[in-house]
N, C-alpha and C positions, 0 to 999 in steps of 0.2 A: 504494500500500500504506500502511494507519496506522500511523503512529508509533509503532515499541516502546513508547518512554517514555510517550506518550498513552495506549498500553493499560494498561499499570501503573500508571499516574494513575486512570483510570478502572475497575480491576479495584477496587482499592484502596476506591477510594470507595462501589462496591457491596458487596464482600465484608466492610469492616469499618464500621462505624459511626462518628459521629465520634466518640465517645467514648475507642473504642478506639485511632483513628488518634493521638487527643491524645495519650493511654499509651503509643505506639508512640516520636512525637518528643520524649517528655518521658524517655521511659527513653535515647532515644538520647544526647540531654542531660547525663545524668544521669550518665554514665560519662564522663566530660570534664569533670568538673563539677571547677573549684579556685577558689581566691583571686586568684588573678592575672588577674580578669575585670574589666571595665569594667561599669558598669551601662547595660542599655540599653532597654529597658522592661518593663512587665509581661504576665503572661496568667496563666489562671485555672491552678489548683494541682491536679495528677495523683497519685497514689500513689505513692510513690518521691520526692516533691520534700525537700530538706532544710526542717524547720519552720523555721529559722532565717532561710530567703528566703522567708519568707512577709510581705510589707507587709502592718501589720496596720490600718493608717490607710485606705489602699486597700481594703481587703479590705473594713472596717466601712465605708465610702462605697459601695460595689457590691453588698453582703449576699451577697457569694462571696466563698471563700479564694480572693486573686492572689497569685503568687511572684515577685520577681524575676528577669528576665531577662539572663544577663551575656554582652558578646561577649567571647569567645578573645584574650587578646594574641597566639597565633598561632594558624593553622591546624593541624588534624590532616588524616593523610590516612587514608583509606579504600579495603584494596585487596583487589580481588573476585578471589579463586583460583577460577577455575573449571573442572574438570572437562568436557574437549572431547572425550571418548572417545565410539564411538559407543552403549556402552552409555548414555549421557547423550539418546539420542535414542530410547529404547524409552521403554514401557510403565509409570507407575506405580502403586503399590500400589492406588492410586482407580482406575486404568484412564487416567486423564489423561496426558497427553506430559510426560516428566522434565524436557525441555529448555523446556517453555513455564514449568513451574514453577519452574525453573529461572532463568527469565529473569525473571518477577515476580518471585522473592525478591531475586535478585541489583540486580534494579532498583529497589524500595521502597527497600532499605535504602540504594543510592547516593545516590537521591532526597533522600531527608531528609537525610542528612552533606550536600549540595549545600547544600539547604533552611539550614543553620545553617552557611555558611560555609566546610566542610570541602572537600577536593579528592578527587576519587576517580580512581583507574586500575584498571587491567585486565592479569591474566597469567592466560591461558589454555594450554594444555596437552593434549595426549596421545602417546601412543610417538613419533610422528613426531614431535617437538620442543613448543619452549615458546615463546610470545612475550609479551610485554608493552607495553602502553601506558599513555603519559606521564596523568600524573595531569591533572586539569579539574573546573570546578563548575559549567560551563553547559547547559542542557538538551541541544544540540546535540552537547555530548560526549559526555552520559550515553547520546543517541542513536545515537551511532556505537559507543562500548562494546556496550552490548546488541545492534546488528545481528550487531557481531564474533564474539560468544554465536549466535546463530540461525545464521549460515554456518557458523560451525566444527563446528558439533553435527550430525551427519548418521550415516544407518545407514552411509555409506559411508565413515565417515572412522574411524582407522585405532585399535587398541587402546585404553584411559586407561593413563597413567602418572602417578599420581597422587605417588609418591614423586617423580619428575625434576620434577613441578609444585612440590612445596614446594621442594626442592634447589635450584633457580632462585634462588627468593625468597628464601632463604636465603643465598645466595652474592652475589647483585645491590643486594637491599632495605638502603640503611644507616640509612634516615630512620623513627624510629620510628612506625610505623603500625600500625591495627588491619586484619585482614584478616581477610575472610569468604572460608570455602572452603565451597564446593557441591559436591558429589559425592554417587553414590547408596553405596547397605550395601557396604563397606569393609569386609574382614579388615585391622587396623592387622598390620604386621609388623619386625621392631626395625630395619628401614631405614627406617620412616615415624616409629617414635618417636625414634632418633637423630637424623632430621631435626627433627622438630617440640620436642626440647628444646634445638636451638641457636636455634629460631624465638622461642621464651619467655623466652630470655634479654634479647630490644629489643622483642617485639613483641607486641599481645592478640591471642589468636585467638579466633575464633567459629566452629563448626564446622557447619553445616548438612545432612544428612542425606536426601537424596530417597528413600523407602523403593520397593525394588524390588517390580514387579509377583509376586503367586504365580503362575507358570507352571502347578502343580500343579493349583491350585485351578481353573484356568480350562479343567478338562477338558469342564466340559459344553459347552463354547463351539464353534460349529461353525468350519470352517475348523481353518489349521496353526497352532501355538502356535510360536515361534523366541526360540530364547538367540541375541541379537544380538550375546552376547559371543564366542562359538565360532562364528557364524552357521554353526547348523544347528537343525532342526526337533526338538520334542521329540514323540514319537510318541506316539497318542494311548491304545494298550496301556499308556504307563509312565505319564500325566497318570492315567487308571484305576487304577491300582493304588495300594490306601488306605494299604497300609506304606511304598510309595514315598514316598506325599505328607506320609503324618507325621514322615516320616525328613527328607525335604526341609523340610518347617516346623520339626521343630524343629532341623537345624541353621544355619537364617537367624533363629530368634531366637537363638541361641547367641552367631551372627556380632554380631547388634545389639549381644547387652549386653555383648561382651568389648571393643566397640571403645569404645561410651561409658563403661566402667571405667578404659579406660586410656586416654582421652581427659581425663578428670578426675584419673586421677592424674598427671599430666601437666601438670593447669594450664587445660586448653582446655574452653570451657564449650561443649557439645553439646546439642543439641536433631534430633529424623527427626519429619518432615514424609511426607504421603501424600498433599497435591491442595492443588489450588491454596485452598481454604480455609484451610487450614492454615498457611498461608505469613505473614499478619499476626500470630498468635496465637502463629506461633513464631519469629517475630521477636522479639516482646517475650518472650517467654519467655529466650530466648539473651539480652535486654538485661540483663534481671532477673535473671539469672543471672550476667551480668559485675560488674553494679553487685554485688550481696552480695559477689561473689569480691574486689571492691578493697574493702571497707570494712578 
């Protein structure tokens, strides 16, 4: 079987161009970015770079703006919340698997924190319990992570509990880190915001979004349609019926824009994604959106 991490290397490099990949590690950059860095080479200058690291002696020798490159007097870590419920293994809003999208975003963005030094780990989560593993920067780990994402994600595996996932990291995490959590469309409820403002007090969060499939819409579709969260079948009388499906649309945008309201008033910069194109574009979106949030 290939290599998770191989597949996210290579998804990566056909789904974004370099230009974009550079924006991607330059925003990541970007938000770690202080004075207490070493200088350690250059490369050419992205959008978001401070003008002030820009070598401008370098730059005029190359006939391109180059920035400054500084290493971390320490490491940051980087810690992947992932959603392991089996709604995590249905259907996205693209039609694509949440869990494979899943596994590319969660893996890009380990990737690059590795790529610049940082450490990354892994708590994954649902009703049945929570587990975590110890942070790492070598491909090998980033490769066992991501497997731990594909086993745990199954129709057969048991509710998400998305509130006992953050609660964990909450109660465990002392070492300030940024953590990426993946989950699909979320109703937040003031068990998840009382969690997530004692998470804001040590830690940045980025909040990533897998938009759920419309069930509704997918009436013309032959075959049974199934909420894998109730697993049971939704019949194809109610998928037909056009005030069902309006009532159903719009209370999943309702659910979207209350969560990323009070995801923002809260602190937590949010970005929903729909297929795995999606996934570089909203990665640096979610960067570009941390880096404004610390100016």
């Amino acid at each position: 079987m290939a290599g998770l991490l191989l597949r996210v290397k290579t998804t990566m490099s056909i789904v974004a161009h370099r230009k974009t990949l550079d924006l991607l590690e330059g925003g990541y950059a970007s938000i770690h970015r202080g004075r207490s860095h070493d200088f350690d080479d250059l490369r050419a200058y992205v959008p978001g770079d401070e003008v002030k690291d820009i070598d401008w002696k370098a730059s005029a020798r190359h006939d391109e703006p180059l920035v400054k490159r500084y290493i971390a007097s320490r490491r940051h870590q980087l810690v992947l919340l992932v959603d392991a419920g089996r709604n995590m293994a249905a259907t996205a809003e693209s039609g694509e698997s949440k869990k494979e999208i899943a596994i590319l975003a969660a893996g890009a963005l380990a990737w690059i924190a590795a790529q610049h030094g940082d450490v990354v780990a892994l708590t994954v989560g649902d009703e049945s319990g929570v587990r975590s593993y110890p942070g790492g920067q070598r491909d090998e780990h980033l490769e066992r992570l991501l497997r731990v994402v594909d086993e745990r994600v199954s129709l057969g595996a048991p509710r998400s509990d998305v509130r006992a996932l953050l609660d964990s990291v909450a109660r465990a995490l002392r070492t300030r880190s940024m953590l990426l959590v993946v989950t699909d469309d979320l109703a937040l409820d003031e068990g998840h915001v009382a969690i997530l403002r004692r998470l804001r007090t040590r830690h940045e969060i980025l909040w990533l979004t897998i938009g759920d499939a419309d069930l509704m819409r997918r009436a013309e579709r032959p075959g049974e349609v199934y909420d894998v969260q109730e697993v049971a079948a939704l019949p194809a009388y109610v998928r037909g019926n056009r005030r069902l499906a309006a009532l159903f649309e719009e209370a999943a945008v309702q659910t979207a824009e209350s969560t990323e309201q009070r995801l923002a008033q809260l602190g937590v910069v949010s970005h929903r994604i729909a297929s795995r194109d999606e996934v570089v574009p909203g990665l640096l979106a979610l960067l570009e959106k941390q880096r404004r949030a610390g100016r």
